[in-house]
DSSP file (Angstrom, degrees, kcal/mol; ACC not computed):
  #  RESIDUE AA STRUCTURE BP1 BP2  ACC     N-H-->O    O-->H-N    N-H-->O    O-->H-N    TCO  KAPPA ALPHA  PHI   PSI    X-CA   Y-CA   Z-CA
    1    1 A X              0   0    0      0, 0.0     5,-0.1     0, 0.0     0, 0.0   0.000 360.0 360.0 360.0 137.7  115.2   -0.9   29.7
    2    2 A X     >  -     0   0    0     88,-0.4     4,-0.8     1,-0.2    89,-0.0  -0.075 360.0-120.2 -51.1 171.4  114.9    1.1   32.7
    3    3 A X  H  > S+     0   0    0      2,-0.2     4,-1.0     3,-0.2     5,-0.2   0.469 108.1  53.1 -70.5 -16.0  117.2    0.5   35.9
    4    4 A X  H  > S+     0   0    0      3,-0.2     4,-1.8     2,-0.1     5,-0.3   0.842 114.6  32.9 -92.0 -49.1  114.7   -0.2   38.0
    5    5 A X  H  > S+     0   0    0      2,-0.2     4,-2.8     1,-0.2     5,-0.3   0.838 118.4  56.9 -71.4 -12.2  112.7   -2.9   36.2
    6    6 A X  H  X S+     0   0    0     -4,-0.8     4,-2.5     2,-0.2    -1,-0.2   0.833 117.1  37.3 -99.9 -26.1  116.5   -4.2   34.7
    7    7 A X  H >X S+     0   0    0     -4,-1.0     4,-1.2     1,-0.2     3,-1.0   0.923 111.3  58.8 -77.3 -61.8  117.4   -4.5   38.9
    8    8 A X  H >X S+     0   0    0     -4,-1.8     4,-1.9     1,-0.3     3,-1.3   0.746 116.6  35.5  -6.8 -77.7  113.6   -5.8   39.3
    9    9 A X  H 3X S+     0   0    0     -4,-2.8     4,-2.1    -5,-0.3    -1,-0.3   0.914 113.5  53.8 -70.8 -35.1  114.8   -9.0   36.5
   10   10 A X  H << S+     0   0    0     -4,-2.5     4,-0.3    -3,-1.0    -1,-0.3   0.824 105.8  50.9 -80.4 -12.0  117.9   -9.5   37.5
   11   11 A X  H XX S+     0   0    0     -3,-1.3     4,-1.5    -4,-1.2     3,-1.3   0.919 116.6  46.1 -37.7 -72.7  116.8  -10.0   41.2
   12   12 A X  H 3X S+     0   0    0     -4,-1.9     4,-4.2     1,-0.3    -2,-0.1   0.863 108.3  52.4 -19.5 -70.9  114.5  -12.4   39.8
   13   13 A X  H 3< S+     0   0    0     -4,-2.1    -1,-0.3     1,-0.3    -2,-0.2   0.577 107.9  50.3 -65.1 -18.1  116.8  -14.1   37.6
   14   14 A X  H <4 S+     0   0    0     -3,-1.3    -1,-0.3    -4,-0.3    -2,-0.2   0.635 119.2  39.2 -92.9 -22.6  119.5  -14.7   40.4
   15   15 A X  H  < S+     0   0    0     -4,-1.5     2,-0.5     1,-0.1    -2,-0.2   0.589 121.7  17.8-113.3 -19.6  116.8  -16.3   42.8
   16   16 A X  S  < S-     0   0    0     -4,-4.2     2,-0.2    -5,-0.2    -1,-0.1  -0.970  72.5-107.4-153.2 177.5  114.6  -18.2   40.6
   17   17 A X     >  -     0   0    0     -2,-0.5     4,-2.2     1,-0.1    -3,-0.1  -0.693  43.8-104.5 -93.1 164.0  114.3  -19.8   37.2
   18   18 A X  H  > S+     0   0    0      1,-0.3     4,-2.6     2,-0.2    -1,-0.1   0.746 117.2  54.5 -65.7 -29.8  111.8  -18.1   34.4
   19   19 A X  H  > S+     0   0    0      1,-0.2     4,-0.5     2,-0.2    -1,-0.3   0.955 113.7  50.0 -72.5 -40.6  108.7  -20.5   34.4
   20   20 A X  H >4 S+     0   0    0      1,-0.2     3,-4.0     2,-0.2    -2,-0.2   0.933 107.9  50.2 -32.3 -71.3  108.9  -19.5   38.2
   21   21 A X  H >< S+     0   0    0     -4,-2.2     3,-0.7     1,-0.3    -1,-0.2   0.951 105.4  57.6 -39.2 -63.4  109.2  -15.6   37.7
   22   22 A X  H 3< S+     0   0    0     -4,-2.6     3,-0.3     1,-0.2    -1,-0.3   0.667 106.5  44.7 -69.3  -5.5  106.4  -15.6   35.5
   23   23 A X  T << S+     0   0    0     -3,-4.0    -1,-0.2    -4,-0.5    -2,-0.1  -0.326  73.8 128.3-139.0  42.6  103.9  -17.3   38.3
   24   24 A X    X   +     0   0    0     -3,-0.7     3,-2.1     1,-0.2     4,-0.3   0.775  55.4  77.7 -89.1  -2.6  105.4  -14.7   41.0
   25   25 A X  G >  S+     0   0    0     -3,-0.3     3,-2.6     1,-0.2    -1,-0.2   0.935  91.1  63.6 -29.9 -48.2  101.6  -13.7   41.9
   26   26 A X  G 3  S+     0   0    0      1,-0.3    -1,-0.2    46,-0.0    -2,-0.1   0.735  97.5  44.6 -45.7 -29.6  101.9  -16.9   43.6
   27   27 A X  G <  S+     0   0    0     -3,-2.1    -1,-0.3     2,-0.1    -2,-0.2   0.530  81.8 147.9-117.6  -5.8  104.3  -16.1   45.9
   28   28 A X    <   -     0   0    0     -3,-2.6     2,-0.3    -4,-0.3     3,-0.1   0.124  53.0 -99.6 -38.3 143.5  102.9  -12.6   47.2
   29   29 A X        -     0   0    0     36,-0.3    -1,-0.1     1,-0.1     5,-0.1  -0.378  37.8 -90.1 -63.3 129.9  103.5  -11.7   50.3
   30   30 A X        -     0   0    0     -2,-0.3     5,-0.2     3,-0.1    -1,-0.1  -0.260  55.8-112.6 -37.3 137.0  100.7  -12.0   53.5
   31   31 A X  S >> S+     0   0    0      1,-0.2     4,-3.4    38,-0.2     3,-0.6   0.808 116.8  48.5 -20.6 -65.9   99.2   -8.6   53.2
   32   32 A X  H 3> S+     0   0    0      1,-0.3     4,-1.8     2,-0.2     2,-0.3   0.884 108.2  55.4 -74.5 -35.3  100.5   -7.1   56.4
   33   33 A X  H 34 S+     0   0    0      2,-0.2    -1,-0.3     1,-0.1    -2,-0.1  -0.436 109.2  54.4 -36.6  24.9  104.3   -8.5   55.4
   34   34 A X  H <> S+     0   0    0     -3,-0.6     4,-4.6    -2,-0.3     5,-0.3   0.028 110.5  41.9-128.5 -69.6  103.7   -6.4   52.1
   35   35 A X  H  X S+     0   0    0     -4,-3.4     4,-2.4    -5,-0.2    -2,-0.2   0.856 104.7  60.4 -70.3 -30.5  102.9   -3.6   53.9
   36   36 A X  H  X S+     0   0    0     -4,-1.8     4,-1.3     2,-0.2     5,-0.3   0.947 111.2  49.2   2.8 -83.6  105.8   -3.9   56.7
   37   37 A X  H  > S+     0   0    0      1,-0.2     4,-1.8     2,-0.2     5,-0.4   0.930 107.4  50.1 -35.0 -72.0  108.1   -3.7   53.6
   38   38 A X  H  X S+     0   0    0     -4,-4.6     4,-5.7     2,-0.2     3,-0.3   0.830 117.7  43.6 -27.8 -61.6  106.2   -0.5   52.1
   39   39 A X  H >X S+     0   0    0     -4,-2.4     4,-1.5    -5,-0.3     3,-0.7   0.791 118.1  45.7 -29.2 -91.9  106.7    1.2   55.7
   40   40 A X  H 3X S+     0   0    0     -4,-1.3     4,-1.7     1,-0.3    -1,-0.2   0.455 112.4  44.6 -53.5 -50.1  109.7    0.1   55.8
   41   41 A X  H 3X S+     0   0    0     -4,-1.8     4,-2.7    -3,-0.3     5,-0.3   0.935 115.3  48.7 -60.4 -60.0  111.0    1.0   52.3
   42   42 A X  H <X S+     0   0    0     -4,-5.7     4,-1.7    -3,-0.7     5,-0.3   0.991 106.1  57.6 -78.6 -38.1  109.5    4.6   52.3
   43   43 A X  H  X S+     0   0    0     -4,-1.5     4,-2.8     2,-0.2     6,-0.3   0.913 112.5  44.5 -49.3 -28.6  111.0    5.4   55.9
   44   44 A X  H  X>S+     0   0    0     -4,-1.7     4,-1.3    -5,-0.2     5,-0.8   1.000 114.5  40.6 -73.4 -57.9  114.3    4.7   54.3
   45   45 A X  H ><5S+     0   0    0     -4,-2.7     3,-0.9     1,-0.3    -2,-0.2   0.931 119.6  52.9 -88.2 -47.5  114.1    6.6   50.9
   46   46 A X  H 3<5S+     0   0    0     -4,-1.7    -1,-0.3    -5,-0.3    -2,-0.2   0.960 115.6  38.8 -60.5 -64.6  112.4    9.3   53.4
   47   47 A X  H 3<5S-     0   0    0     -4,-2.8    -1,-0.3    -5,-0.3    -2,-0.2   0.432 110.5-126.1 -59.0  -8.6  115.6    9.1   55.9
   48   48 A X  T <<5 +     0   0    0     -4,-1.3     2,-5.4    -3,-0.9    -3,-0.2   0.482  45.8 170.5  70.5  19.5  117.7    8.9   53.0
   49   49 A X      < +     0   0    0     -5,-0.8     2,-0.4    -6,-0.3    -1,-0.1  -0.079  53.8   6.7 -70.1  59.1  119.5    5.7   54.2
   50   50 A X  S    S-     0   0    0     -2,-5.4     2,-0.1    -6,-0.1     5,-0.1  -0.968  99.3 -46.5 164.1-163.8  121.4    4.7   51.4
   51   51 A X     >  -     0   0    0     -2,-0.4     4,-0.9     1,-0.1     5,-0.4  -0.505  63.1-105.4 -83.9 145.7  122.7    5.6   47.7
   52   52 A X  T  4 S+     0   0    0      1,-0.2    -1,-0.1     2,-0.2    -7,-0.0   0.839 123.5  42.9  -9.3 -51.2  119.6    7.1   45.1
   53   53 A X  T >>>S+     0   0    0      1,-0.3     3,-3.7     2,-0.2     4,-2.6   0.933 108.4  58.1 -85.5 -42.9  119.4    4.1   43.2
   54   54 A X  T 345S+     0   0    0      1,-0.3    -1,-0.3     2,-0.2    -2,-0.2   0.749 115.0  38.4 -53.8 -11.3  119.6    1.7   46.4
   55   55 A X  T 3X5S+     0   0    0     -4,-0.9     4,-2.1     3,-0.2    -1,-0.3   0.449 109.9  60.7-116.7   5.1  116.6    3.2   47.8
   56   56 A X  H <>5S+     0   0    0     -3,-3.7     4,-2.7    -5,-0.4     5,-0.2   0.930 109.6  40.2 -87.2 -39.6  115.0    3.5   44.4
   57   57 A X  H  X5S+     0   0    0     -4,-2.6     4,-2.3     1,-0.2     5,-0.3   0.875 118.9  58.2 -78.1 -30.5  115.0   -0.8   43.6
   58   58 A X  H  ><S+     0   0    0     -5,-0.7     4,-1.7     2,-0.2    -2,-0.2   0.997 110.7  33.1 -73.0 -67.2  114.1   -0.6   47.4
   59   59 A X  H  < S+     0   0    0     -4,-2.1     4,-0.5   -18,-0.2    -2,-0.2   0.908 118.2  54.6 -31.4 -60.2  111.0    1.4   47.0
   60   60 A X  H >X S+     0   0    0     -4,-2.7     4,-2.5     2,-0.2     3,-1.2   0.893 107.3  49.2 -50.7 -55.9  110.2    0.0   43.8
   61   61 A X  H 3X S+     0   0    0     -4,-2.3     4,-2.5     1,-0.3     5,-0.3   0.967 112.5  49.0 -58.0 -56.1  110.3   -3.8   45.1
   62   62 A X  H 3< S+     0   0    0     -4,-1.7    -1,-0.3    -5,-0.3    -2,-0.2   0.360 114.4  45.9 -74.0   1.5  108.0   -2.9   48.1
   63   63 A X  H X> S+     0   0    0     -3,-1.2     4,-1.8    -4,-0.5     3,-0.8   0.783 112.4  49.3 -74.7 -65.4  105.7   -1.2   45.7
   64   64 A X  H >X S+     0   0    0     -4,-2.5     3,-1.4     2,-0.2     4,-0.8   0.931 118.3  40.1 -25.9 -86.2  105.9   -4.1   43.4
   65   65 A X  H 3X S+     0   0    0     -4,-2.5     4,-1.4     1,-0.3   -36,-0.3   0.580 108.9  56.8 -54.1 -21.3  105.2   -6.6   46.3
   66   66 A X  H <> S+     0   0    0     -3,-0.8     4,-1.5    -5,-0.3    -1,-0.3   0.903 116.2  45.7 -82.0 -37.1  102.3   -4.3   48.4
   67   67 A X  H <X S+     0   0    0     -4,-1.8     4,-1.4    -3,-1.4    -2,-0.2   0.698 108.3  49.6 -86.5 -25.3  100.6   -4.6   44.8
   68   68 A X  H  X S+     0   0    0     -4,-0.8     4,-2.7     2,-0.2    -1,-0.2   0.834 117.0  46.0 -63.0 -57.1  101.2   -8.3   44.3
   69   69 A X  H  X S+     0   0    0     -4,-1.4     4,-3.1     2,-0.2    -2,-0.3   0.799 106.6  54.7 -56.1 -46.6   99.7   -8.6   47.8
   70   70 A X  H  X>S+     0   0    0     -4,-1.5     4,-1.4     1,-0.3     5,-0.9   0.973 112.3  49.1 -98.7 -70.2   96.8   -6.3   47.2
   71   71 A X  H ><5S+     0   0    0     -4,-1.4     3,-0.6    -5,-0.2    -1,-0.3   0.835 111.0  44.7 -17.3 -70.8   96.0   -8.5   44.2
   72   72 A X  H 3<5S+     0   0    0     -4,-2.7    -2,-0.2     1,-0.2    -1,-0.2   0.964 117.3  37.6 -68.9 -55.7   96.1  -11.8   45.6
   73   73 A X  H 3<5S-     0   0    0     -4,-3.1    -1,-0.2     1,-0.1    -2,-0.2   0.351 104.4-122.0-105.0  45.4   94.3  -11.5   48.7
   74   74 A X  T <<5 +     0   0    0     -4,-1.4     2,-0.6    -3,-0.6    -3,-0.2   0.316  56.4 143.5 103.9 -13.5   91.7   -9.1   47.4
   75   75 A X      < -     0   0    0     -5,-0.9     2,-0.3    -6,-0.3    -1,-0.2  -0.662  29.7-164.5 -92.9 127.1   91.9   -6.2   49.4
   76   76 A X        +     0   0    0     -2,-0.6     2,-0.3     4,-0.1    -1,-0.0  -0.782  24.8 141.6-110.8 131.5   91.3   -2.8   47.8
   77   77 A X    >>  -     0   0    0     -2,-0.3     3,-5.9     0, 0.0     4,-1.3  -0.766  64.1-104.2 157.1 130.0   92.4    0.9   49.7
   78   78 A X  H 3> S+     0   0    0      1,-0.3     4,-0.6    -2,-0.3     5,-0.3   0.584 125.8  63.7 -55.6  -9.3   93.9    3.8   47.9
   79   79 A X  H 3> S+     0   0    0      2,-0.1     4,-1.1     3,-0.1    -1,-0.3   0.808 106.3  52.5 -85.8 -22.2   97.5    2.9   49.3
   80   80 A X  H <> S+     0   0    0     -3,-5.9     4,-2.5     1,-0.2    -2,-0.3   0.916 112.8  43.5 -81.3 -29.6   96.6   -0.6   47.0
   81   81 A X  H  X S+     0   0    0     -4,-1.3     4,-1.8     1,-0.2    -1,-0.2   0.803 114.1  47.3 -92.6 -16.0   95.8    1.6   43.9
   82   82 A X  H  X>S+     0   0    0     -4,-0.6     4,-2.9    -5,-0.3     5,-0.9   0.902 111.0  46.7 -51.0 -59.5   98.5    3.7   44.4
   83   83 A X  H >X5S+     0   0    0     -4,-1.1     4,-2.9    -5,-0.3     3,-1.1   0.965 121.3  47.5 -55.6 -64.9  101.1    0.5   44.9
   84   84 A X  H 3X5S+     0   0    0     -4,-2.5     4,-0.7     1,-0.2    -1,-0.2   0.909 115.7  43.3 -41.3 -73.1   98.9   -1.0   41.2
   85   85 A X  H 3<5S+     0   0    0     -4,-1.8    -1,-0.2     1,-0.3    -2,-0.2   0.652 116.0  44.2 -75.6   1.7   99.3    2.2   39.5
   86   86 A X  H X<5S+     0   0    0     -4,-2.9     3,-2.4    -3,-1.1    -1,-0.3   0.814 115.9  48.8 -86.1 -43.8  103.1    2.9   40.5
   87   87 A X  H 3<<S+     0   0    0     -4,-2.9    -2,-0.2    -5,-0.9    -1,-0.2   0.542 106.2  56.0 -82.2  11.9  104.2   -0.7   39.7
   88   88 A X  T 3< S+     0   0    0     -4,-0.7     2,-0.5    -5,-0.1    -1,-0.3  -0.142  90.9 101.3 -80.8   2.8  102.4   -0.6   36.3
   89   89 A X    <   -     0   0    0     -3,-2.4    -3,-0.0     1,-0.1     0, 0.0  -0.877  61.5-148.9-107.4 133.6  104.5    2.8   35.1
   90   90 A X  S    S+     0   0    0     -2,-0.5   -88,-0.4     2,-0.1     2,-0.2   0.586  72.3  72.6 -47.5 -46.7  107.2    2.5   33.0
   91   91 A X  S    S-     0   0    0      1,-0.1     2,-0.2   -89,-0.0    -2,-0.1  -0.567  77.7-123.4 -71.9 146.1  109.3    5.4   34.1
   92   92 A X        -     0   0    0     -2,-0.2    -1,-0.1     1,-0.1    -2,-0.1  -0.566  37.3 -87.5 -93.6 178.6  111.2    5.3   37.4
   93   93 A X        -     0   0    0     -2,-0.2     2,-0.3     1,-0.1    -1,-0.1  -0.285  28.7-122.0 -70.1 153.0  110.8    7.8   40.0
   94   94 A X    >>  -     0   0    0     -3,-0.1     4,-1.6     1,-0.0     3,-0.6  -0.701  32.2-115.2 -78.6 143.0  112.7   10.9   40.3
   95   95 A X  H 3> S+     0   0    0     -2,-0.3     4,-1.4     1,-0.2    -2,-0.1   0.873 122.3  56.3 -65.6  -8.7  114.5   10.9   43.7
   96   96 A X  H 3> S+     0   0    0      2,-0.2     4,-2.5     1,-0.1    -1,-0.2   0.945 107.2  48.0 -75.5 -41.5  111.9   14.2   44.3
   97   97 A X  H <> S+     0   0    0     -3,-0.6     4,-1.1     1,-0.3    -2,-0.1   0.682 107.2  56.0 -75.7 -17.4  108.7   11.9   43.5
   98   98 A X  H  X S+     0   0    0     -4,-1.6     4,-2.5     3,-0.2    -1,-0.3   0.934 104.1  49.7 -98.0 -39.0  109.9    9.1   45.8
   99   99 A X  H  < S+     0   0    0     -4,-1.4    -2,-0.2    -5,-0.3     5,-0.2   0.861 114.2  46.5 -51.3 -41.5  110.1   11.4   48.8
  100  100 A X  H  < S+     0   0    0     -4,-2.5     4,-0.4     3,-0.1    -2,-0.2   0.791 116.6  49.7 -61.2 -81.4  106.3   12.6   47.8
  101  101 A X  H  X S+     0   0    0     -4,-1.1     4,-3.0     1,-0.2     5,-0.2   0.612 113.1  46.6 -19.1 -65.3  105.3    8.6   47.3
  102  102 A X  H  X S+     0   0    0     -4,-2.5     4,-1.6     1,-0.2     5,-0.5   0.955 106.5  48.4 -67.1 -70.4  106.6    7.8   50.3
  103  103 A X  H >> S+     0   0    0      2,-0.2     3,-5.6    -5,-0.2     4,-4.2   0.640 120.1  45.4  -6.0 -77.2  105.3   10.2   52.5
  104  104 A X  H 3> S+     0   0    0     -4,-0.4     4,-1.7     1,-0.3    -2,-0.2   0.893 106.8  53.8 -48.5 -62.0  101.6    9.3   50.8
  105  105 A X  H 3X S+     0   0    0     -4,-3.0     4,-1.4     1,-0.2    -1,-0.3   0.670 112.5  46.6 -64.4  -0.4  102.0    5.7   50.9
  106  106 A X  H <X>S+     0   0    0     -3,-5.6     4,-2.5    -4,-1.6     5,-1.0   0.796 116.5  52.0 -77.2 -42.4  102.8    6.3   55.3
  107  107 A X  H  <5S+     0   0    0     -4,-4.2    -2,-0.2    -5,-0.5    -3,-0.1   0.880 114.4  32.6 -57.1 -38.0   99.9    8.4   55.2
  108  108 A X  H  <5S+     0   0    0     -4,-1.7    -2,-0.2     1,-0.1    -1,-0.2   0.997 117.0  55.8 -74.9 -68.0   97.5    6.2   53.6
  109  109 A X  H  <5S-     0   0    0     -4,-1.4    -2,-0.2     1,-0.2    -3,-0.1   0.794 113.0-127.8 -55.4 -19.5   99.2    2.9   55.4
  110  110 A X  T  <5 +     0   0    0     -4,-2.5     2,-0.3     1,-0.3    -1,-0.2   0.989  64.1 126.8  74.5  56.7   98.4    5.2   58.5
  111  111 A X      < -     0   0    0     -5,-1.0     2,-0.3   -72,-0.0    -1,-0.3  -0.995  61.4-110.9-157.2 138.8  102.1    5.1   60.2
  112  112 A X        -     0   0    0     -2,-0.3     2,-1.4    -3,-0.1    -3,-0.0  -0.472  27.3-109.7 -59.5 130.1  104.0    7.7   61.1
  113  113 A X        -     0   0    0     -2,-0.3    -1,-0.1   -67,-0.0   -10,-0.0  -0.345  40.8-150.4 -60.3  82.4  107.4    8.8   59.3
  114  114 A X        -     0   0    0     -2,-1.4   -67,-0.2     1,-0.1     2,-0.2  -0.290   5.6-150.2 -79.7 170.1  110.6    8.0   61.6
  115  115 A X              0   0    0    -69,-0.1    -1,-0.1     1,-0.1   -68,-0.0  -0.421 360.0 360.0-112.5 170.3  113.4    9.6   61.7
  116  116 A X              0   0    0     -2,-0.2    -1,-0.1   -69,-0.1    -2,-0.0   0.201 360.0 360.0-140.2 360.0  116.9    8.0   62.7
């Protein structure tokens, strides 16, 4: 199993019990709290603020969760079919392909890239 979905289920698994996980639509995040994260996730992986992998389960979860969001309350915008089709792929990112993602997904979320 990849490292990203294996940290993805073992997150999961430390914080809630299985019939729970399965019904985590449920539990999506308010839209704009989805996208906070996204920002937030790709200015780190962008700034490099942490180890590979730490900013890869970081990305990946705020992908995961803008798509969860997108889902639930309806809202459709090419940063949401991005966020669907990344968190529907199998492979994880290469640390070059999360520095593209993120960049796109500030450009489509319409926020600048900071720097620290």
């Amino acid at each position: 199993m990849h490292r990203c979905l294996l940290l993805l289920f073992v997150g999961m698994a430390c914080t809630t019990s299985s019939v729970v996980a399965s019904q985590s639509w449920k539990r999506a995040l308010p839209l704009p709290e989805a996208t906070e994260e996204a920002v937030t996730a790709a200015n780190a992986v962008i700034n490099q603020s942490g180890s590979e992998e730490c900013l890869r389960g970081k990305l990946s979860n705020a992908i995961v969760q803008l798509s969860n969001s997108c889902d639930v309350s309806g809202h459709s915008s090419t940063a949401c079919e991005l966020a669907s089709e990344l968190a529907g792929q199998d492979s994880e990112l290469s640390l070059g392909e999360m520095l593209a993602t993120s960049k796109t997904l500030l450009d489509l979320l319409g926020e600048p890239a900071t720097s620290r």
